[in-house]
C-alpha positions in Angstrom: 0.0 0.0 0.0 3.0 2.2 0.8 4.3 1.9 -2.4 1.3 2.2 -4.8 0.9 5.4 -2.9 4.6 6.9 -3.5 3.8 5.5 -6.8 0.8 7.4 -7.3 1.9 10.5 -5.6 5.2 10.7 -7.8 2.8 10.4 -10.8 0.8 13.6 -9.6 3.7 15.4 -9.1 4.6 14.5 -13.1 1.3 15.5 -14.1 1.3 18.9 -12.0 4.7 19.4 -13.3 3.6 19.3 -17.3 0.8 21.3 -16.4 3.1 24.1 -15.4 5.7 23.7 -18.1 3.7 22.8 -20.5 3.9 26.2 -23.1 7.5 25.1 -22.8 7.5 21.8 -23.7 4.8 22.0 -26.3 6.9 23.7 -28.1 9.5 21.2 -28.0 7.1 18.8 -29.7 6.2 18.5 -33.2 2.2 18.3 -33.5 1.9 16.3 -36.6 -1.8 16.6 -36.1 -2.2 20.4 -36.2 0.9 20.0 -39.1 -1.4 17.8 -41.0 -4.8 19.8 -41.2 -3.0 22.2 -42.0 -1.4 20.8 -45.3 -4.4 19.3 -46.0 -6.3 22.8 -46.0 -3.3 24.3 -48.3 -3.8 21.7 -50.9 -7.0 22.0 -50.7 -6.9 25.9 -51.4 -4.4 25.5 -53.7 -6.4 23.1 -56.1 -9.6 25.6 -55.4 -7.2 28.6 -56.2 -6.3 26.6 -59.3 -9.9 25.9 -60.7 -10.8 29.7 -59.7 -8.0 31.0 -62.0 -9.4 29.0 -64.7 -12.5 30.4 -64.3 -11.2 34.0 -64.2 -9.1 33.3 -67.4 -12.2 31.6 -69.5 -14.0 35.1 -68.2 -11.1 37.3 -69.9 -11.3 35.4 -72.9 -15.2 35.7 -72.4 -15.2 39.1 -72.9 -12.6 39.6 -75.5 -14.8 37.3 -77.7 -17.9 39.7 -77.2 -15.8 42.4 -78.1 -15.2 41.0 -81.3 -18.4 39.7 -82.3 -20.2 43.3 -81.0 -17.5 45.1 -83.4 -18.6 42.6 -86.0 -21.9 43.3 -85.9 -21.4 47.5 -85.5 -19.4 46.6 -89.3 -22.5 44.9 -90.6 -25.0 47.4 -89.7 -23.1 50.0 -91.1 -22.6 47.9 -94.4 -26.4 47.6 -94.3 -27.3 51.6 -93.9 -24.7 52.1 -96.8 -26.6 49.4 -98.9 -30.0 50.4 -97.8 -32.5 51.0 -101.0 -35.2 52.6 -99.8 -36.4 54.8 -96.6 -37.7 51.8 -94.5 -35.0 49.7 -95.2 -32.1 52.7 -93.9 -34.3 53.4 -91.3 -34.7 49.7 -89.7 -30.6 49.5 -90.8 -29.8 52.6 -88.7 -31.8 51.1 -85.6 -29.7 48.1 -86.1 -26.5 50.1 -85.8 -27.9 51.6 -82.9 -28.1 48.5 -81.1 -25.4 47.5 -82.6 -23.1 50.7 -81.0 -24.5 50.6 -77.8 -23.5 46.7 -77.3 -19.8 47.4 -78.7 -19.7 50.5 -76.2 -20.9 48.0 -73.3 -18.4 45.4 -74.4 -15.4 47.9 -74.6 -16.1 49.5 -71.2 -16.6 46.2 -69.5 -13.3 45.0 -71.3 -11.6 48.0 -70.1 -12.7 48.2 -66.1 -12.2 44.6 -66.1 -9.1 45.1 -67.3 -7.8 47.9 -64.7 -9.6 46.5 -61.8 -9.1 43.0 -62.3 -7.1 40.9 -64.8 -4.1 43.4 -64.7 -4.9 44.6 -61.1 -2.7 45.0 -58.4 -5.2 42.3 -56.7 -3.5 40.2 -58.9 -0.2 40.5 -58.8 -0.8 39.8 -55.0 -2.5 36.4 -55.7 0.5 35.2 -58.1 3.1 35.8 -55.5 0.4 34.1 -53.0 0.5 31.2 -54.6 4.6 31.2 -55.3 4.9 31.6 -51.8 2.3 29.1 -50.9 3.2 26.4 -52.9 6.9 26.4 -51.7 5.9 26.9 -48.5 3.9 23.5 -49.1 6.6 21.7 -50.9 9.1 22.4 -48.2 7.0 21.0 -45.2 6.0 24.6 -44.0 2.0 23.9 -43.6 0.8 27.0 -41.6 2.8 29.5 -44.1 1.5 27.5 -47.1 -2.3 27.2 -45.9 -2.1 30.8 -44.8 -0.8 32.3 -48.5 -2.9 29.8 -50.5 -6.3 30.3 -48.3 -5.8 34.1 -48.6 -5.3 33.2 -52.5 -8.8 31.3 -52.9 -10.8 34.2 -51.4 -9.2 37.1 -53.4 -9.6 35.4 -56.9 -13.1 34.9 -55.2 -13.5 38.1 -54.5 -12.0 39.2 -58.3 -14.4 37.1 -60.3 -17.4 39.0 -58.0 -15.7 42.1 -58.7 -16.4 41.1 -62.6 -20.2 40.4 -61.8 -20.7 43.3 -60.0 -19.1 45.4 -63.3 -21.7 43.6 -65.4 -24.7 44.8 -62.8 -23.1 48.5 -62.7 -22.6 48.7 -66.5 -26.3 47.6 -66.8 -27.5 49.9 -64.5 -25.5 52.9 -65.8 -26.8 51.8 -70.0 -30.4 51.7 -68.4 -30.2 55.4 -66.9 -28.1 56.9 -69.9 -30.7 55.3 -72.5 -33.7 56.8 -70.2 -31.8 60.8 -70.3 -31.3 60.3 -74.1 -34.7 59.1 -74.6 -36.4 62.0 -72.7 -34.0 64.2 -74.2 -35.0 63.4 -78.0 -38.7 63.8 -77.0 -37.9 67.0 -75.8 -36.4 68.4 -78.9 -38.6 66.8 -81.1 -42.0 67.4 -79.6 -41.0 70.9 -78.4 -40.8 69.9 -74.6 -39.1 71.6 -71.7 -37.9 68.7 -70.4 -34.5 69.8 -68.3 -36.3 70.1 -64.7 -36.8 66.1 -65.2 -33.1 65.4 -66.9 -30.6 67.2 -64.5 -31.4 65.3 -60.9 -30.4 62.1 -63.1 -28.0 62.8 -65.4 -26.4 64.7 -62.1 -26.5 61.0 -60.8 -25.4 59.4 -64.2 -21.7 61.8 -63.4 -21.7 61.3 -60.2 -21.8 57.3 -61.2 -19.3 57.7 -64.1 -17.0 59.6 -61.4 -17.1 56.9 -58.5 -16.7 54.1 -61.4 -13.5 55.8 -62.2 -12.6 55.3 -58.8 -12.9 51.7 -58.7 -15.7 52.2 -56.2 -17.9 49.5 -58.2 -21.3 49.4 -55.3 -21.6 53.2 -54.8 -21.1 53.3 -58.6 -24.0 50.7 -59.4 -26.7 52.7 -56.9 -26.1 55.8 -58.6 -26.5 54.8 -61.9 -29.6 52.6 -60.6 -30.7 55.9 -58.6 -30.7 57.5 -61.7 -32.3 54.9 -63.8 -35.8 55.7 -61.5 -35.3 59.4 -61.2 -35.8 59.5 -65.2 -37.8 56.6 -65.8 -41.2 57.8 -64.0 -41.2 61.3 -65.7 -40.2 59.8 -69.1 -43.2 57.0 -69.0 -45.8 59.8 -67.8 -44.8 61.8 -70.9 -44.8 59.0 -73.5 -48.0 58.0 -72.4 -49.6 61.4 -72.6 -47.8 61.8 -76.1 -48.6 58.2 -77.6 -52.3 58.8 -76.2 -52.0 62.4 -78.4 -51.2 60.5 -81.3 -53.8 57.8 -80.8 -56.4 60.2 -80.6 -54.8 62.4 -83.4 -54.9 58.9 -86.0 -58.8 58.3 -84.9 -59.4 61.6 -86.0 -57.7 61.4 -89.4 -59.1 58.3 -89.6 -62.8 59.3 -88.9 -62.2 62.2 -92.2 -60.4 59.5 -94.4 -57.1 60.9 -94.1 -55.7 57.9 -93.7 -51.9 59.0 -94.6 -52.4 61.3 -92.1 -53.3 58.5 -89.7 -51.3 56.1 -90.9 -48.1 59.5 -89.4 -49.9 59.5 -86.4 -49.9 55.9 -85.4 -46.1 55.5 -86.6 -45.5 58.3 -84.5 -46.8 56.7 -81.4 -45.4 53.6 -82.0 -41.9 55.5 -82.4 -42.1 56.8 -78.3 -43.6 54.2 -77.1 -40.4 52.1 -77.8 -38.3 54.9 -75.7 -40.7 53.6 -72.9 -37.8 52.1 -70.4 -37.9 48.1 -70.6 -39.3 47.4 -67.0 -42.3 49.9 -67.8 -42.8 48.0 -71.3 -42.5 44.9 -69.9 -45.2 45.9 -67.3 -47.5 47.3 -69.1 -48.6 44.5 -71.4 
């Protein structure tokens, strides 16, 4: 009995002593547990890194081929409003090139901010050296360097390829609002309408948007061009409505006296602002 309880008291004072030394001695032991999540998680975010990069490279060459093809079609358009025989056939070819420009102008500044703020970034230059340092980090038994370089390398190409996403929303949102000032502006001048007290709160937004998109500040850029979208679009449904219900009225009338070429004006006419109605108002009214 004597000895089991030397035995036992030597054992506590072994136990008490690691307790007390133990920040010392732990670090005199290898934990080949901790070592080995932690390779684990680098090669995981390595190979994730990898397939990200992919993605962000079959995006580049995403957008270099709907540059092209947008460029292509501008040149065809253009051949058709050169080759166009008749009034109605330049007119639907000029429309054409209108679209036409408006996509190549999307493409290019898409092509271009993606450019700046992402595929030539500084963002990444970081994630290349990231994943130099990570991988040798890996490859010569340094796990918690290597997970820490090639984790932070996952979430920023992450984080790039949502920058590219959120460029696509902005650029939407800012062709939506530009297309709504234009619109309300060409009513203005052609149906001899004071229309600046409803163009200058937005197009002041449509700057203010072009400004902070400049900046790289992609969020603050998207809600002013979005805030400037609905400024416009309420006073520029209101007026083609009053103005396409003008004409409607006007063809009855031409219509009820057999002047039917005057009607037939009329009718063309309304048709002609009702397509500068903004797509969400189209959309909802039918």
């Amino acid at each position: 009995m004597k000895l089991w309880a030397e035995g036992a008291g030597g054992a506590i004072a072994v136990v008490a002593g690691l307790v007390v030394f133990w920040p010392q001695v732990r670090q005199m032991i290898p934990d080949q547990w901790q070592g080995g999540a932690l390779k684990e998680q680098a090669i995981q975010a390595q190979g994730a890194t990898e397939t990200l990069m992919k993605r962000l490279e079959s995006r580049e060459r995403e957008l270099d081929a709907n540059f092209r093809e947008a460029k292509g079609l501008v040149d065809k358009a253009d051949g058709m409003v050169r080759s166009a025989r008749n009034d109605g056939d330049a007119q639907e070819a000029r429309s054409r090139l209108d679209d036409a420009r408006k996509r190549l102008d999307y493409s290019t500044e898409l092509r271009e901010l993606a450019a700046r703020l992402v595929f030539q970034s500084d963002a990444m230059t970081r994630i290349r050296g990231q994943v130099t340092s990570g991988t040798t980090a890996l490859r010569e038994s340094r796990p918690s360097k290597a997970a820490a370089e090639l984790v932070g390398a996952q979430a920023a190409v992450q984080g790039l390829l949502s920058t590219l996403d959120g460029l696509k929303v902005t650029l939407a949102s800012k062709a939506r609002a530009a297309d709504g000032i234009a619109n309300m502006k060409r009513i203005g001048t052609d149906e001899n309408r004071d229309v600046d007290s409803a163009v200058t709160g937005p197009q002041g937004l449509l700057d203010q948007g072009e400004t902070l998109l400049g900046e790289g500040k992609i969020a603050e850029a998207q809600k002013a061009f979005a805030d400037a979208a609905s400024a416009i679009e309420a006073p520029l449904v209101k007026l083609v409505d009053e103005l396409v219900s003008r004409y409607s009225v006007l063809a009855k009338s031409a219509t009820d006296v057999e002047r039917y070429a005057d009607a037939e004006l009329a009718l063309t006419r309304a048709k002609q602002l009702a397509a500068m109605k903004p797509p969400t108002a189209t959309g909802a009214s039918k």
